[in-house]
C-alpha positions in Angstrom: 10.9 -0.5 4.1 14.4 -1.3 2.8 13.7 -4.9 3.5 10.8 -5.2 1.3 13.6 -5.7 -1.7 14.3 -9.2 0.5 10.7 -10.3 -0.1 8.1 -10.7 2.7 6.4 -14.0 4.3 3.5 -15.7 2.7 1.6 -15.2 5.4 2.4 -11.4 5.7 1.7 -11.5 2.1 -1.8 -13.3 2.5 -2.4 -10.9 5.4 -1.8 -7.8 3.1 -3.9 -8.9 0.4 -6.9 -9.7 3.6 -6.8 -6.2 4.5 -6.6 -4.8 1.1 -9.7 -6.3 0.6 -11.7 -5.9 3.8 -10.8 -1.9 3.3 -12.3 -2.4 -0.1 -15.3 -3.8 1.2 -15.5 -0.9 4.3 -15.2 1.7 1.4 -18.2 0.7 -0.5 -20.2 1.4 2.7 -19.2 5.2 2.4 -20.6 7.3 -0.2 -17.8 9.5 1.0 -15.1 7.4 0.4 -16.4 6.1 -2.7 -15.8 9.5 -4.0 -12.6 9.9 -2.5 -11.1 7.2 -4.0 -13.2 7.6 -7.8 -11.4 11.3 -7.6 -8.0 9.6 -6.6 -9.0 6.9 -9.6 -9.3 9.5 -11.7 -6.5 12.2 -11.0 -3.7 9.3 -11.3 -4.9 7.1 -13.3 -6.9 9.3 -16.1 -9.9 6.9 -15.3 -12.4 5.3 -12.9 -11.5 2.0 -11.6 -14.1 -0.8 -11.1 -13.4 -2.9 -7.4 -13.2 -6.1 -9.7 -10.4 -4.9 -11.3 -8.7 -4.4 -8.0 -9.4 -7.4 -6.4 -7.9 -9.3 -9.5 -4.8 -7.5 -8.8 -4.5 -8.2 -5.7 -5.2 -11.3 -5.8 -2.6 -11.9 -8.8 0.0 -10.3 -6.5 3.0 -12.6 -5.4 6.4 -12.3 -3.7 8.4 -12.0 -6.8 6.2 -9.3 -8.2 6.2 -7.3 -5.1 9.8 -7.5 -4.9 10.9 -7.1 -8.6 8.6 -3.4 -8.0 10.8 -2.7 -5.2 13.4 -3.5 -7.0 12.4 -0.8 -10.1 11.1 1.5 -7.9 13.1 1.4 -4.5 11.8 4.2 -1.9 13.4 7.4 -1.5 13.1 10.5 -0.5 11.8 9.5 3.0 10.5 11.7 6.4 10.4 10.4 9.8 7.9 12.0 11.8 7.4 11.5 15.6 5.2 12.7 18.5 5.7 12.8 22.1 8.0 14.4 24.9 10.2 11.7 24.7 13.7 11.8 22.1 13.7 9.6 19.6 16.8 6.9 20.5 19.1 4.8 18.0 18.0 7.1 15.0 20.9 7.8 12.7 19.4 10.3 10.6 19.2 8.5 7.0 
């Protein structure tokens, strides 16, 4: 996560944006999900928003943007979570 403030690839970046898009398309095949994700829409945002408006975005996404967000609003506050019998190795706690 902390290297996102390097930048990514343009082909990470072009597969990103593919599945962005491809779960935009699988959502409008769930009446569900639609309403998930209007309720989301509307809780954070304060107002519905249309899939065009989306797809512009992502679409108008680039390397410099993503990394001058990462640069304004670097994560924090993190939790690692794991599952199995086995101990997590080379984890120094950060």
């Amino acid at each position: 996560i902390e290297s996102l403030a390097q930048g990514i690839s343009e082909d990470e970046l072009r597969r990103l944006k593919s599945r962005v898009k491809s779960s935009l398309v699988f959502e409008q095949e769930s009446c569900s999900a639609r309403a998930s994700q209007n309720a989301a829409d509307w809780l954070y945002l304060g107002r519905l928003v249309n899939r065009k408006e989306v797809l512009t975005r992502v679409d108008a996404l680039t390397i410099e943007k993503l990394k001058a967000h990462v640069a304004e609003f670097p994560p924090k506050n993190r939790s690692l979570v794991t599952l199995g019998e086995k101990k997590l190795e080379n984890f120094d706690g950060v």
